[in-house]
N, C-alpha and C positions, 0 to 999 in steps of 0.2 A: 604401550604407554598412553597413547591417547583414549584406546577403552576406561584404563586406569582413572584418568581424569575426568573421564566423563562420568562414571559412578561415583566418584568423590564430588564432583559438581551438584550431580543430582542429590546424592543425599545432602547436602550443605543448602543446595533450593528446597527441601522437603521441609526442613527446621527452621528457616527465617517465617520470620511474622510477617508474611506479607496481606492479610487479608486487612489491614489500614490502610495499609501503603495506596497517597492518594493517586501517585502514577501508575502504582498497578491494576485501580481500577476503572482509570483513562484511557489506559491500552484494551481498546476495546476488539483489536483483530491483530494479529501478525500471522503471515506463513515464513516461514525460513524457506523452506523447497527441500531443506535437506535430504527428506525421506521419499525415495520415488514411490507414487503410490499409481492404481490403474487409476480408482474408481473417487478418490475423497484427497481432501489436504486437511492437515489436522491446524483446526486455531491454537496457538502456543500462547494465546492470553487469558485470563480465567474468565473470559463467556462463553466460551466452546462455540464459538464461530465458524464449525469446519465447512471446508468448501466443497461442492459437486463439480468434479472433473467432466468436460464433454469435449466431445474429438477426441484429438490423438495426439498432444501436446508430451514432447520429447524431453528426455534430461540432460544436460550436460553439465559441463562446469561452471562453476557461478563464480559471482564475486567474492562471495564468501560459503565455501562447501560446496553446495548442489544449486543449481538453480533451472527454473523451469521455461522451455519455449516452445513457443506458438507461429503455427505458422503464417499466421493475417490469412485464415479464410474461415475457419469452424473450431479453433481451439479456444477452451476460457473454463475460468471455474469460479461456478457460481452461487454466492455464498445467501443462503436463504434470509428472508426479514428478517429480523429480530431487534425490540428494544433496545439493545447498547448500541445499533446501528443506525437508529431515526437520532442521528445529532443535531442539535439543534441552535446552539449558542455559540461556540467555538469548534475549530476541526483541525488537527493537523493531519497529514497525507505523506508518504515517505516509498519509495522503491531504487533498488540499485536495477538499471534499465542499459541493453544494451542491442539498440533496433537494429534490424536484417534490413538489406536492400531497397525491400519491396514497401516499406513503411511510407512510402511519399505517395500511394497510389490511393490511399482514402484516410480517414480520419482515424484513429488508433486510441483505442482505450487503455490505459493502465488501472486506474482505479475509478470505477462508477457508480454511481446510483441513482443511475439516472436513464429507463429504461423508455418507450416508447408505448403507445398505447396502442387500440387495434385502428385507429383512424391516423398513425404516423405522427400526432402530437407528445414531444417531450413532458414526461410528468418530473424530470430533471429536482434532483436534491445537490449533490455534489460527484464533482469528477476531476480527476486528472488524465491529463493525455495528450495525443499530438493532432494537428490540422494537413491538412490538404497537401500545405508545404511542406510539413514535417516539425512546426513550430507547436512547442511545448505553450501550453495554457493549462490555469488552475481556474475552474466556474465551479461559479454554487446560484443557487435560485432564490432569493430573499425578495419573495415578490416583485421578480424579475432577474434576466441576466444579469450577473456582474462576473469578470474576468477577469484577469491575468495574464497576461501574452509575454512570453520569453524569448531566445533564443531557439534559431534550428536543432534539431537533436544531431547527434555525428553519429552516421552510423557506422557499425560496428566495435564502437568503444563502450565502456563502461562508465555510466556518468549517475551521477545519483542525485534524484530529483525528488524536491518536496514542496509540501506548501504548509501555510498557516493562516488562518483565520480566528483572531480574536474579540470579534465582537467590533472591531474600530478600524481594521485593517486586512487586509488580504495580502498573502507574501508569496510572492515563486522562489526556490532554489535550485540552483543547481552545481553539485558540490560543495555543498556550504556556502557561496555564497550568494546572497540576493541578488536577483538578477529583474526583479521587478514589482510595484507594489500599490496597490491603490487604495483610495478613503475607502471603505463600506460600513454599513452598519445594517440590523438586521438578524430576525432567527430566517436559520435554514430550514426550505419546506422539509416537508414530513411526508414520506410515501411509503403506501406498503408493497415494497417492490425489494428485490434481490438487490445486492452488490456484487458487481460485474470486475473480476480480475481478470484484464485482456479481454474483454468485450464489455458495450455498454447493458448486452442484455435484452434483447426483442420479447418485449412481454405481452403484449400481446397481437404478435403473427401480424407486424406491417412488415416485417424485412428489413428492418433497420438495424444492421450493426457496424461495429468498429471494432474488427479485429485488431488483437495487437500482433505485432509482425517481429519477432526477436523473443530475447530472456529476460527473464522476470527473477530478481532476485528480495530478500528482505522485504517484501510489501505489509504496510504498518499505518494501522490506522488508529487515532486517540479522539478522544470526544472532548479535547482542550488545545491549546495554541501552545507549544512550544518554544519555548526561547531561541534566540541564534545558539547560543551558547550549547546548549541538547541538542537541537538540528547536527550543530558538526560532533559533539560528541557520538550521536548515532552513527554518524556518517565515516566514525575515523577507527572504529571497533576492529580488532588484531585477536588474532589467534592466542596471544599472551597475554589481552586482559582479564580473563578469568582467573587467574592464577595471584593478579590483585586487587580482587572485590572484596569489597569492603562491608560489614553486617548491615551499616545503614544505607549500601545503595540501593538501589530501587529495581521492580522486577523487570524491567525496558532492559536495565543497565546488565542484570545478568543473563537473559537470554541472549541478548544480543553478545554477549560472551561465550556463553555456556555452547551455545550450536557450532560452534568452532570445532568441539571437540567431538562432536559426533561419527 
């Protein structure tokens, strides 16, 4: 039954008009994890963002189907430059996160792009991730740090963290709800450097990273701010709502459906 669905899904995504569609072309990265692969992660948004897998990062059960983890020493996958990924005016940032033990012993990347250079200086764009203690932060670089400081993360539960930046504002969640928020203003630098899922990315050979230490599920990046209102609709996505999409939802709305049934 679920294969069933999942070919009916596909062809029903194959026929919508989605190349207007202005959120489908603000979803500039998503991995599901669904599909374990050795060597790549496929980007499930139309800029073919796929990622290079290194280490030996395991599959288990996610939040939603499959989901991928690392062990906080050499696992991450690293998704090459590309233009839909130098954002610059607006950002929103999204993963269902669910950290191991060992996540309080150094700093922990979930989503970065913000690598190091060969002298140990951050040439830093945006990141999500955790600190020292285990405290969830959203930074971005707008000729200079600006941050977000949240709660500790819990480990071993599933909690699902995001942020927003639109041009006026910087927002953390977690769960859907805001959990912290500051003025900014501001474009986001521009580097030509990788984005780091589960590491920030050592580019060049100082030794700098931040492994992530746990599983990584839905990680989702747009090159716009999102509402409260889409934060939790993302965040609240069931195995049964594909079965009620609608012609004019959006492509966010149905993948994040549609991987249910895989």
């Amino acid at each position: 039954m679920r294969t069933l669905l999942t070919i009916c899904g596909l062809s029903l995504l194959a026929c919508w008009p989605f190349p207007g569609d202005a959120q489908e072309e603000s979803l500039v990265l998503y991995f599901s994890f669904d599909k374990e692969m050795a060597d790549e992660i496929k980007d499930l948004s139309v800029h073919q963002n796929d990622g290079k897998i290194s280490g030996n990062p395991k599959w288990d059960k996610g939040r939603i189907g499959r989901a991928i983890e690392f062990d906080g020493s050499d696992d991450q996958v690293v998704v090459p430059t590309s233009e839909s990924l130098d954002i610059k005016s607006a950002i929103t940032m999204m993963a269902w996160v669910k950290p191991s033990k060992n996540l309080l012993e150094d700093w922990r990347t979930i989503i970065g792009k913000s690598p190091t250079n060969v002298l140990g200086q951050a040439t830093f764009a945006y990141d999500l991730r955790t600190d020292k203690s285990g405290t969830y932060r959203f930074s971005l670089n707008m000729g200079g740090w600006q941050k977000v400081v949240g709660p500790n993360a819990e480990i071993g539960k599933w909690t699902h963290v995001a942020n927003t930046y639109n041009g006026k504002t910087m927002v953390l969640y977690l769960n859907g709800d805001s959990v912290g928020d500051i003025a900014a203003k501001g474009k986001i630098n521009v580097i030509p450097d990788p984005v780091g899922i589960g590491n920030v990315v050592d580019a060049g050979g100082a030794g700098k990273n931040e492994y992530w230490a746990g599983l990584l599920d839905e990680v989702k990046i747009w090159n716009r701010a999102l509402s409260l209102k889409e934060v939790k609709e993302q965040m609240d996505f069931t195995q049964q709502d594909i079965l009620a999409v609608h012609p004019k939802n959006k492509l966010t709305t149905i993948w994040g459906q549609l991987k249910q049934k895989k």
